[in-house]
Structure formats: C-alpha cells, structure tokens
C-alpha positions as CSV (number, residue, x, y, z in Angstrom):
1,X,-12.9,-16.0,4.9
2,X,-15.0,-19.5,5.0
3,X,-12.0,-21.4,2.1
4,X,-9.4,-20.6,4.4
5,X,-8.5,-22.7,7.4
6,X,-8.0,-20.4,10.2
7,X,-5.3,-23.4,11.5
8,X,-3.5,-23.1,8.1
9,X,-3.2,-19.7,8.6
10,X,-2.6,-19.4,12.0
11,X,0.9,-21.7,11.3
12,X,1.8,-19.4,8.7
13,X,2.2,-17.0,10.1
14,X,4.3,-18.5,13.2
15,X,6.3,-20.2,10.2
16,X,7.0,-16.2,9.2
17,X,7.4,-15.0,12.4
18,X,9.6,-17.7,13.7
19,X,11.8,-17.6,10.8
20,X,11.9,-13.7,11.0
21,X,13.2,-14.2,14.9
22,X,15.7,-16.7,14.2
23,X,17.6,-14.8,10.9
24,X,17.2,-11.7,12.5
25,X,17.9,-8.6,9.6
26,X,18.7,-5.0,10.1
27,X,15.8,-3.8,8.6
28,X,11.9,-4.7,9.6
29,X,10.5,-7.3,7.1
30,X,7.9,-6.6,5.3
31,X,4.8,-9.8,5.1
32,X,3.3,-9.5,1.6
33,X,0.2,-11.6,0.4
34,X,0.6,-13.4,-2.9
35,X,-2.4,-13.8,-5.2
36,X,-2.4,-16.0,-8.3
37,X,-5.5,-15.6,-10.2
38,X,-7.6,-18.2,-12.7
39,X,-10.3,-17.8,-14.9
40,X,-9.4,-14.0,-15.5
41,X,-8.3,-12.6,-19.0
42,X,-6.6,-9.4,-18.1
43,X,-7.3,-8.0,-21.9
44,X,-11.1,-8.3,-22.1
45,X,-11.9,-8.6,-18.7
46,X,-12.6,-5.2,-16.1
47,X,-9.3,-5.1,-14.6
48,X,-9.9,-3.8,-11.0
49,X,-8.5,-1.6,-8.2
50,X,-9.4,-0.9,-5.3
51,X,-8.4,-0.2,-1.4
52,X,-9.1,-1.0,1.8
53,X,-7.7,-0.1,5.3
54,X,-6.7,-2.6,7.6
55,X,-6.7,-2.4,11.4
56,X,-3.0,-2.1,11.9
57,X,-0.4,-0.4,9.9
58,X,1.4,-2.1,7.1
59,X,5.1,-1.1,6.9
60,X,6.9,-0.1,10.0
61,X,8.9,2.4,8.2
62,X,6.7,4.3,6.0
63,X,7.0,7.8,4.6
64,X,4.6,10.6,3.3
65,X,5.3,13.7,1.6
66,X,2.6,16.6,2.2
67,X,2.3,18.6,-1.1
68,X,0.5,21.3,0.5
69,X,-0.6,24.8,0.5
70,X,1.2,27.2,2.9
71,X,-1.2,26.1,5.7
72,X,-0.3,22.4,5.1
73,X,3.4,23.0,4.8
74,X,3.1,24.5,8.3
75,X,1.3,22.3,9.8
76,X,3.5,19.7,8.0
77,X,6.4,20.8,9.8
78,X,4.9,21.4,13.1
79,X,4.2,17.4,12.9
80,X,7.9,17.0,11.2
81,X,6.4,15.3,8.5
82,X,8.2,16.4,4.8
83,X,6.6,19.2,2.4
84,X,6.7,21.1,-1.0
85,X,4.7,23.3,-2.2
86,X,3.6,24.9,-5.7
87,X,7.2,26.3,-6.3
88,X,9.2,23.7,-5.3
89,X,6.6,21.5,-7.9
90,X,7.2,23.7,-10.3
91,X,11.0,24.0,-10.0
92,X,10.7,20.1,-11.1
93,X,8.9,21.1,-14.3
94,X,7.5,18.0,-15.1
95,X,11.4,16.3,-15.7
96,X,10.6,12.6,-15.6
97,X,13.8,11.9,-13.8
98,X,12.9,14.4,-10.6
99,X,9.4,12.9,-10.4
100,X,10.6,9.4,-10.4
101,X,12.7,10.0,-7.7
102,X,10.5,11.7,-5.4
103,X,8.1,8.7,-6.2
104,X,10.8,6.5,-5.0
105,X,11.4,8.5,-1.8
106,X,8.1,8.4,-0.5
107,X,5.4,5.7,0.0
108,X,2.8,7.8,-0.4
109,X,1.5,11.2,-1.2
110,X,-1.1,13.7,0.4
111,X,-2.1,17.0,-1.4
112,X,-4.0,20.1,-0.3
113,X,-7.0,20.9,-2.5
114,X,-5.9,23.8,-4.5
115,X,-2.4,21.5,-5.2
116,X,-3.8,18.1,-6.2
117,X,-5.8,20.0,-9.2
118,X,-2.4,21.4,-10.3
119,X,-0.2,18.0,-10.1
120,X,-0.7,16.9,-13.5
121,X,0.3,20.8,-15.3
122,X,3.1,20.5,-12.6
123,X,4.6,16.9,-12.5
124,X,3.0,15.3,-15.5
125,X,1.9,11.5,-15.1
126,X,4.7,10.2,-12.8
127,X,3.0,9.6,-10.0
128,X,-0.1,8.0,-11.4
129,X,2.3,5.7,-13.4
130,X,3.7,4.4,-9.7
131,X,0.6,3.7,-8.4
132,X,1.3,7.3,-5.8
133,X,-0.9,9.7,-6.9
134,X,-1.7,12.0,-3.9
135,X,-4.7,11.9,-1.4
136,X,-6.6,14.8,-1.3
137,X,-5.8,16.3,2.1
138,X,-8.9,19.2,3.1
139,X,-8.8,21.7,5.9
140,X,-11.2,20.1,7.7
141,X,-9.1,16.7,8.0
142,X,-6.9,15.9,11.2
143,X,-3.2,15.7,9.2
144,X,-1.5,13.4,11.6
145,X,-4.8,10.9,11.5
146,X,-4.9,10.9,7.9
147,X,-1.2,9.7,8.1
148,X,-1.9,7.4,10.0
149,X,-5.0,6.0,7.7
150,X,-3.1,6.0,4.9
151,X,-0.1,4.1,6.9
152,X,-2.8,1.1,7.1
153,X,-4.2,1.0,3.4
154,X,-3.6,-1.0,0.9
155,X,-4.2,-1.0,-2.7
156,X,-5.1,-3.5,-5.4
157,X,-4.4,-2.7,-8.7
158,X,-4.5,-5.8,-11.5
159,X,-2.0,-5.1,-14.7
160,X,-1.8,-7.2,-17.4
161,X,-0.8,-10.3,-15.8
162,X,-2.4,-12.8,-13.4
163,X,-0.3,-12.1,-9.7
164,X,-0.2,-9.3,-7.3
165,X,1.5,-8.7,-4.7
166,X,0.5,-6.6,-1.8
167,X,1.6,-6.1,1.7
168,X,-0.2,-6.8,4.7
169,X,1.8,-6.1,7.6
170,X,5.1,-6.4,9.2
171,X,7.0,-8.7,11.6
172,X,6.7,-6.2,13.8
173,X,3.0,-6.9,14.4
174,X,1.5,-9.9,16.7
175,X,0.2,-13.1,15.2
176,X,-3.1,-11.9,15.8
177,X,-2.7,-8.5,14.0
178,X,-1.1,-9.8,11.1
179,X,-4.3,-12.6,11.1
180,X,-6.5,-9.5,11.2
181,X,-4.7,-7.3,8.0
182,X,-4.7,-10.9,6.2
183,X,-8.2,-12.0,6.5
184,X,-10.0,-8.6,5.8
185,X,-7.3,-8.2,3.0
186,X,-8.7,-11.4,1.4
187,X,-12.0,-10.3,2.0
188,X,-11.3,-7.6,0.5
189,X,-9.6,-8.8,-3.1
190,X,-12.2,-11.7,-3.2
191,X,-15.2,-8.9,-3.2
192,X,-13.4,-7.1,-5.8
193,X,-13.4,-10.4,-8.4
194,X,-16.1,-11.2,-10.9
195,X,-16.2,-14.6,-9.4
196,X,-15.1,-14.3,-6.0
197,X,-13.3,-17.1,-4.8
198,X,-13.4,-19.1,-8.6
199,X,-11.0,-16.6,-9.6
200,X,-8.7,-17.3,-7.0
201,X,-6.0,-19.8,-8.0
202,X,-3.3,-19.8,-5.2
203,X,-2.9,-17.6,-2.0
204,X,0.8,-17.4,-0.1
205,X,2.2,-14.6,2.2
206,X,5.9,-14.0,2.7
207,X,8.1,-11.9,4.5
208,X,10.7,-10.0,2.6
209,X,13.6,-12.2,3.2
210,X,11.6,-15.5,4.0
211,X,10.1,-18.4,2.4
212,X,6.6,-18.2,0.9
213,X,3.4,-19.7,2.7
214,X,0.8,-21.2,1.2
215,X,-2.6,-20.7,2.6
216,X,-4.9,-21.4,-0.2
C-alpha cells in the first residue's frame, strides 16, 4: 500500500461519503475502484484474473441463486435464499435468452457438486461469458457462510483493454471499512501484475452516482 497516501485516501473517501449524504438516492451506492493500467499489451501479454475477499461485504443488496441438489434446494429454502435444480436447468435448454436473464437476476451463483459438472450440457456458456459461473457448494460447507463469503469477494478479470472496474464496498460501510476493502483490494491487483505498481497508470474510486477520486 506504500505509493498510496493513507491522507489521500482517507479524504476520498469522506469526499464519497459526504457527497453520498448530501444527494441522498433511493437506492445504496455502490463505491467502485478504477484501474487504468500502463506498460501492459492485453494481446501478448498473460491477461490475469483473480479474486480476493475483503473484510466487509461489497454491495448491500446482493443476490445468489443456489443451483442445488435436492438437499441444497432444501436447505436453500429453509435460509430463503432462491433455488433450481437439474429440471428447472433443463427446462431452460441452453436458450441464450433464459440464461442471460437469470445471469442478470443474480450476482452470483453457487452449485452443488453433482450440478456444477452438468451446467455446461445444461446452460451452455452463458454464465462463464458474464463473468457468473457458479461456486462449487459441497456438503460439508456452511450454506449461509459461504453466502456470506462470496457477498465480500471480488474478482479481477483483464479483457482486451487497459481499465477495470471493480467494486469495493458500499456507502453503507464506515470510512474505515471502506479503507480496509480498498487497500487489500489494491494489494491485491498490484500482486496480480507483471510489474506491480509499473503497471499501474491511474487509481480512482467512485460511488455510483458521484464524482470520481483520484488516489493514485
């Protein structure tokens, strides 16, 4: 975290969250970090991914589906969380136009073992193409925990052009718990670039509705 000042950040995020308290909106705004990159040539070089769970959850409103085995789709239900199972996968019969919209209804995806082998037959390469292809969800795993995990992990996926976006929290969150998502997030990316920080051209965060940042 040494390039970044922890002042700089520290009134960025007051700048977000003061601005967030005076134009109050209906809905809970979102803060994203901005990434432009340098010294990076999407075409030959390793694009990356990668993800990493921060200490508090990013989006206040976030939503998982359970494609589970009966088991799951109990216990599913018994948490009030949503659920399909194999036949109400293969009712959709891989039509592009059902997968995209469950893709677009949920934020993300957890599957029960015997399911998530059966998602491509079933649904075809939807949710890989939206960046939601499901969790593997065992047995042995606490459902309700592994919401919550997933709730407060983000992912970094490069395409073919030199700025991501990813969120990091919400204005829902303290100044220090946004600090906290925000730091290890740029730990994070910076570990995942060839040249760490030399690849890192600009760094802003924003909330949904507000003005951008800059902190690098």
């Amino acid at each position: 975290m040494s390039k970044i000042s922890g002042d700089t950040l520290k009134s960025s995020i007051s700048a977000i969250l003061k601005e967030s308290q005076d134009n109050k909106r209906k809905f809970v705004e979102t803060v994203e970090l901005q990434v432009g990159l340098k010294n990076y040539d999407p075409q030959k070089d390793k694009r990356f991914s990668g993800q990493v769970k921060l200490p508090n959850p990013v989006k206040s409103k976030f939503t998982v589906c359970i494609l589970g085995d009966q088991a799951h789709v109990d216990q599913a239900a018994a948490l009030g969380l949503d659920s399909l199972d194999v036949e109400a996968l293969k009712k959709m019969n891989k039509n592009k136009k059902l997968v995209k919209k469950l893709a677009q209804k949920y934020d993300a995806f957890l599957a029960s073992e015997s399911v998530i082998r059966l998602i491509p037959r079933l649904l075809g390469p939807g949710l890989n193409k939206a960046g939601k292809f499901p969790t593997l969800l065992t047995h042995n795993d606490d459902m309700a925990a592994k919401v919550n995990d997933i709730k407060a992990t983000i992912k970094f996926q490069l395409k073919k052009v030199l700025c991501l976006g990813v969120a990091v929290g919400n204005v829902s969150l303290t100044e220090k718990q946004l600090s906290n998502n925000i730091q290890l997030t740029i730990n994070f990316l910076v570990s995942l670039l060839k040249k760490n920080w030399q690849n890192i051209r600009s760094l802003n965060i924003k909330s949904s509705m507000g003005k951008p940042q800059r902190i690098y």
